[in-house]
C-alpha positions, -999 to 999 in steps of 0.1 A, spaced: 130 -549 -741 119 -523 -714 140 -510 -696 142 -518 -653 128 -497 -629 155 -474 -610 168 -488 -579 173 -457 -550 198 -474 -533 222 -484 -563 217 -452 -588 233 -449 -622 265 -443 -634 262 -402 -641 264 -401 -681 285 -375 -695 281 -336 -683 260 -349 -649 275 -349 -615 271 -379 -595 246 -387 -573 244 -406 -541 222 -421 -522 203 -418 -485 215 -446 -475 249 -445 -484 249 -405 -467 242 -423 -437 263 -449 -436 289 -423 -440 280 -405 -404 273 -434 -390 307 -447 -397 325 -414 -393 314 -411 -363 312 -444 -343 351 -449 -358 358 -416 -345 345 -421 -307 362 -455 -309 397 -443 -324 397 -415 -297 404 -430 -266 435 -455 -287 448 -420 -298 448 -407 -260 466 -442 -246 491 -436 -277 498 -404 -262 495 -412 -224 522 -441 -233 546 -415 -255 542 -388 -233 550 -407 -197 585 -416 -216 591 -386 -230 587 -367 -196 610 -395 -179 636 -386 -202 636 -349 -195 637 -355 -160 668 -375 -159 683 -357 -184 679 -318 -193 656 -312 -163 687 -322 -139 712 -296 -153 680 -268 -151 676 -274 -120 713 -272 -109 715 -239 -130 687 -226 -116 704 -233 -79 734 -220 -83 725 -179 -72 715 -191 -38 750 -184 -20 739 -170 14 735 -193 40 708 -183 68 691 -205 99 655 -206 105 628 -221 125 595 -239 122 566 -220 135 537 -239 118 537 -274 106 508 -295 90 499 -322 61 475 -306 36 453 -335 22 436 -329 -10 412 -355 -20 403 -351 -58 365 -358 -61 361 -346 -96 382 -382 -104 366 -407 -79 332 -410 -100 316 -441 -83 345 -453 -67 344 -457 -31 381 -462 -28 387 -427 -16 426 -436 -9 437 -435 -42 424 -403 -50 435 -382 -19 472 -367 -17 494 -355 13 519 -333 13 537 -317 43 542 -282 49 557 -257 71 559 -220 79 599 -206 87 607 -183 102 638 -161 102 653 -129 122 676 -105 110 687 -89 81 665 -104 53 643 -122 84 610 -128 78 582 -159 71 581 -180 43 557 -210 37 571 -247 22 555 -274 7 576 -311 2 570 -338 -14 537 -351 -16 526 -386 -9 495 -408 -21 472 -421 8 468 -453 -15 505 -460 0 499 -483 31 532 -474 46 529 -437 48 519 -426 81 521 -391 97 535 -397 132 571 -404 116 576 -377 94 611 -360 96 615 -349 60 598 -330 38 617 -336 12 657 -347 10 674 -333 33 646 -307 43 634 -307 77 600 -313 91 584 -315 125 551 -309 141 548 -292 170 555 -305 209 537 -304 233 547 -303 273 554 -341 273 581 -341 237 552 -361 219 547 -346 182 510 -329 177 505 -339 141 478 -322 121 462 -328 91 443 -298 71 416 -302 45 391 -283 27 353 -285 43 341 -299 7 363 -330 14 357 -336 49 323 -333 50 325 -359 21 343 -381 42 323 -379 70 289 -384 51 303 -413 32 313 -452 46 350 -462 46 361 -478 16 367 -510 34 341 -533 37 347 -550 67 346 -514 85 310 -501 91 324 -470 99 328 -435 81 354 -424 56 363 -398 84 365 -426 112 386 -449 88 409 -418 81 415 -413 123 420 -449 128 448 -448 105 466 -424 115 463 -421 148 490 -443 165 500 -429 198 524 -455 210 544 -448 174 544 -408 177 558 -413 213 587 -439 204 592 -416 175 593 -380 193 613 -389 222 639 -413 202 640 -385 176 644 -349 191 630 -317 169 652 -303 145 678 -276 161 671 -252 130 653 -248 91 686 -243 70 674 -217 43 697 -203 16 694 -169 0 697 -152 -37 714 -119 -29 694 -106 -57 658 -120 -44 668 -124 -9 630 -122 3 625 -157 -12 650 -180 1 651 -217 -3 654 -248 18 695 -253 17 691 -293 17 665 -290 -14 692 -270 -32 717 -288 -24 700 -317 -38 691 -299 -70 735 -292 -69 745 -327 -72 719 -348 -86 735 -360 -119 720 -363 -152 714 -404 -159 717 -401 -198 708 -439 -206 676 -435 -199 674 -398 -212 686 -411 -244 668 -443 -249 631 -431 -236 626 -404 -263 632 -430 -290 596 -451 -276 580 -420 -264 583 -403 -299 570 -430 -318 540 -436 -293 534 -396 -296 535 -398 -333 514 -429 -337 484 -412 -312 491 -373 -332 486 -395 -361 452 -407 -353 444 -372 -344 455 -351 -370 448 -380 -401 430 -353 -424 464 -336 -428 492 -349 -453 519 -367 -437 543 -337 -432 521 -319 -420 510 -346 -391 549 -351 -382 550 -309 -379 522 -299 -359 523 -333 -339 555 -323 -325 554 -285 -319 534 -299 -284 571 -313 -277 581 -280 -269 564 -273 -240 577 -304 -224 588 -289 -197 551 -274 -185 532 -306 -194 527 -315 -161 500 -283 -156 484 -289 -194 490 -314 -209 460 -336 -188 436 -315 -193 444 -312 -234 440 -354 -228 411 -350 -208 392 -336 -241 400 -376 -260 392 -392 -226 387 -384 -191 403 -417 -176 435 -411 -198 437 -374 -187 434 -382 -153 457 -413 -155 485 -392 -174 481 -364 -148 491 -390 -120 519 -403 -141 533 -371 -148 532 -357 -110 548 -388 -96 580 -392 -120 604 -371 -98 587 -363 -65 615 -358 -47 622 -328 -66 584 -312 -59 586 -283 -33 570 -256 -34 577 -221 -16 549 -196 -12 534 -165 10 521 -186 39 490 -174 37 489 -190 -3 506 -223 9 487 -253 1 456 -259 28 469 -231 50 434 -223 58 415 -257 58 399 -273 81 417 -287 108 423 -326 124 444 -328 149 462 -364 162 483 -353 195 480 -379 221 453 -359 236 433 -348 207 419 -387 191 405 -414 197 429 -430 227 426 -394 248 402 -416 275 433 -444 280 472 -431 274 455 -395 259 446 -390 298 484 -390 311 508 -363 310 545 -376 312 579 -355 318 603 -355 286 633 -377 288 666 -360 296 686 -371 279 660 -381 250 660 -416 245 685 -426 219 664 -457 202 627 -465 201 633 -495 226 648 -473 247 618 -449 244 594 -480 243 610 -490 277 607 -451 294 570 -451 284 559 -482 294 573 -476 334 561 -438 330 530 -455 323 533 -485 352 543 -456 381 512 -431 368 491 -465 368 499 -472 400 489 -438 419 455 -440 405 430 -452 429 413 -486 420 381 -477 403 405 -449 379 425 -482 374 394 -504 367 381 -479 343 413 -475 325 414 -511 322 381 -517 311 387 -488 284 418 -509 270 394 -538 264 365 -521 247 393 -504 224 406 -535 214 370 -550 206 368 -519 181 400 -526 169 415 -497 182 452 -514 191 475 -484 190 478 -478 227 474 -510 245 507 -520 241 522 -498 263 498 -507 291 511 -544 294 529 -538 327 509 -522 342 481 -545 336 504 -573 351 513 -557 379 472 -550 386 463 -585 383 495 -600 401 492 -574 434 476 -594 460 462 -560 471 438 -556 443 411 -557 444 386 -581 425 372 -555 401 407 -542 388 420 -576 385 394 -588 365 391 -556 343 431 -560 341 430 -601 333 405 -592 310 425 -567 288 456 -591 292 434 -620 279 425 -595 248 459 -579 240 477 -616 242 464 -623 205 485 -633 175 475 -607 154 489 -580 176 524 -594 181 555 -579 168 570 -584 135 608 -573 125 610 -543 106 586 -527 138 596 -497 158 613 -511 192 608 -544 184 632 -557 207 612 -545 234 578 -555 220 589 -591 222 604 -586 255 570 -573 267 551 -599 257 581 -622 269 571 -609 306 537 -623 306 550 -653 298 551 -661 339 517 -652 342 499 -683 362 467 -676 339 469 -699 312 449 -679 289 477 -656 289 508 -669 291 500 -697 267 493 -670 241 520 -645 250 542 -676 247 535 -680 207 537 -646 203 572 -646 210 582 -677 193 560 -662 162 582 -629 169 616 -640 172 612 -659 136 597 -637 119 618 -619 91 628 -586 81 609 -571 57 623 -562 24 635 -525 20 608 -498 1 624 -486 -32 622 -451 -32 604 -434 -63 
């Protein structure tokens, strides 16, 4: 019987003495496998590790990070009073991350910072950072910051009227992206820039706020006799005193965390025996403490998405306790470009931007109070104007509202009432001043509880209610029905 023809795809056994022999196609099944499986086991490896290492790093900070830090506070004995000489919000927007995402929010950071000052033995400047804050955060605004981080300080500058000049700083790279690009919304046709300005720029708030809320008397520092050229916020150490270890969780996270770590250092380290996998898969474990600089980037090498996701994670587990003290000329955005949002510096300078107001003596000790002070500051200024200024401020009100520019109007509700009512108006101001009353008496701009001065936002709109212009009154009346039940909103939980 002859014997078949050799098949290249199934060869023979080897007989005795050969060495085996493969074939082509089994070679490249081999790569192909080896290295489709490995692209495909990388990124599970990385979420193994992003999973293990956000518990591992919660456990450290509520644990042994705690008692570091109140170590590492206790040399700072002096006590010594400063002063804020320069005060901004350094926004750094992280491009490399964004991709093709237009949702440029929840990629861009702020974080206040200040310059102190001091006088004296030991005087001298020293730059801050606080606590930094993600712009994806709908609540966080600029106008009302008075801490920079617990217990620590912050204010902006004043200018002659009390109201707070806050500034934001940012590299040119970033701005002129923002500029160039749309907003992320798309029911906003304007710039990432524009959308950025309309946010933050709420006059009405920074005034309630700075004349219910006076600047801070002093910057409490505290000194290390030994390093006394580098001194400390005194409420930040203080803080970093008394926060007590939580050892639940510090005791109970390391037990998930580990086995996540092991089951990702697994994946990646499979060609070694199992010792050798438990060894070198936890010597990483001791640099726990510096993760939050290397360990995204080491990450970033299995996936970019899990290195930038674990890098978030890991600067947002305690960031109460980030703050940062520098050479102001190193603190963060010193140098950057430069947005300002003073009452005269946006986009409301043409309406309440254009009046200058004395500061309340004594300052106002609520925002209704301050609410009430601004809104008959307003009214008397209003009312020396001659009738075209009045017109035109008028008419300014109404084309802000139709942009949706509704952080100033408020305040000119009285004023507007007492233009249209006054038999000596004339016909242009009291149409220009029934027309912004007709566009301010909408739902959508009424009070809600949990608002600054809302007392006297309702009571306001309560005053128009006598208005003999149904188109007004009719309005202003639901407004403060819809007002009066709405309900408080539930308290933020603080990270």
């Amino acid at each position: 019987m002859a014997p078949s023809p050799p098949d290249p795809e199934h060869p023979p056994d080897p007989g005795p003495g050969e060495q085996p022999r493969s074939g082509l196609g089994e070679y490249v099944r081999g790569v192909v496998l080896g290295t489709v499986l490995g692209r495909m086991m990388m990124p599970l490896a990385a979420g193994y590790l992003v999973i293990g290492a956000m518990l591992l790093a919660l456990a450290w900070n509520y644990g042994p990070q705690r008692l570091v830090d109140a170590k590492s506070a206790a040399p700072y004995t002096i006590r010594k009073e400063g002063r804020i000489v320069e005060s901004w919000v350094a926004l750094e927007l992280h491009r490399e991350e964004m991709g093709e995402s237009r949702n440029w929010t929840a990629f861009a950071r702020a974080t206040p910072c200040v310059v102190v000052e001091t006088e004296g033995e030991w005087g001298g400047t020293r730059a801050f950072c606080g606590n930094p804050h993600w712009l994806h955060e709908r609540r966080f605004a600029i106008h009302d910051l008075r801490e920079m981080a617990p217990g620590v300080p912050f204010d902006f500058k004043r200018d002659e009227s009390g109201f707070a000049m806050p500034e934001i700083r940012i590299e040119k790279k970033a701005l002129d992206y923002l500029a160039s690009n749309p907003s992320q919304s798309v029911f906003y046709k304007g710039s990432a820039l524009d959308e950025l300005r309309k946010r933050f720029d709420r006059p009405v708030e920074l005034a309630l706020v700075s004349w219910s809320q006076p600047p801070p008397r002093s910057f409490p520092l505290q000194l290390d006799p030994e390093r006394p050229s580098e001194p400390m916020p005194a409420g930040y150490l203080d803080m970093r005193r008394t926060r007590a270890p939580e050892w639940f969780p510090a005791i109970v996270a390391p037990i998930f965390g580990l086995a996540f770590w092991l089951a990702g250092m697994n994946i990646l380290l499979s060609g070694l025996v199992p010792v050798g996998r438990i060894v070198v898969g936890l010597l990483p474990l001791l640099a726990l403490p510096w993760w939050g600089e290397y360990l995204p980037k080491a990450i970033a090498h299995l996936s970019v998405e899990a290195g930038t996701g674990i890098k978030n994670i890991l600067g947002d587990i305690d960031t109460e306790a980030r703050l940062v003290a520098s050479e102001p000329a190193q603190a963060l955005m010193h140098d950057g470009m430069r947005l300002g949002f003073g009452m005269q510096e946006g986009l409301y300078a043409d309406t309440i931007g254009r009046f200058r107001f004395r500061v309340t003596h004594p300052v106002a000790k609520t925002p209704d109070a301050a609410l009430a002070a601004l809104t008959k500051a307003i009214a008397d200024v209003t009312r020396g104007l001659g009738q075209e200024d009045r017109a035109e401020l008028f008419v300014n009100l109404t084309r802000d509202r139709k942009a949706e520019l509704t952080q100033a109007g408020l305040a000119f509700l009285p004023a507007a009432k007492e233009a249209l009512m006054d038999p000596r108006s004339g016909e242009e101001l009291r149409r220009a001043a029934r027309r912004f009353l007709v566009s301010w008496t909408d739902t959508s701009l009424g009070p809600l509880r949990g608002q600054l001065a809302f007392d006297e936002r309702v009571k306001l709109f309560r005053d128009l209610t006598d208005i003999p212009v149904d188109v007004i009154a009719n309005p202003a009346t639901w407004i403060v029905q819809h007002a009066e039940e709405s309900e408080e909103p539930k308290p933020r939980r603080r990270r």
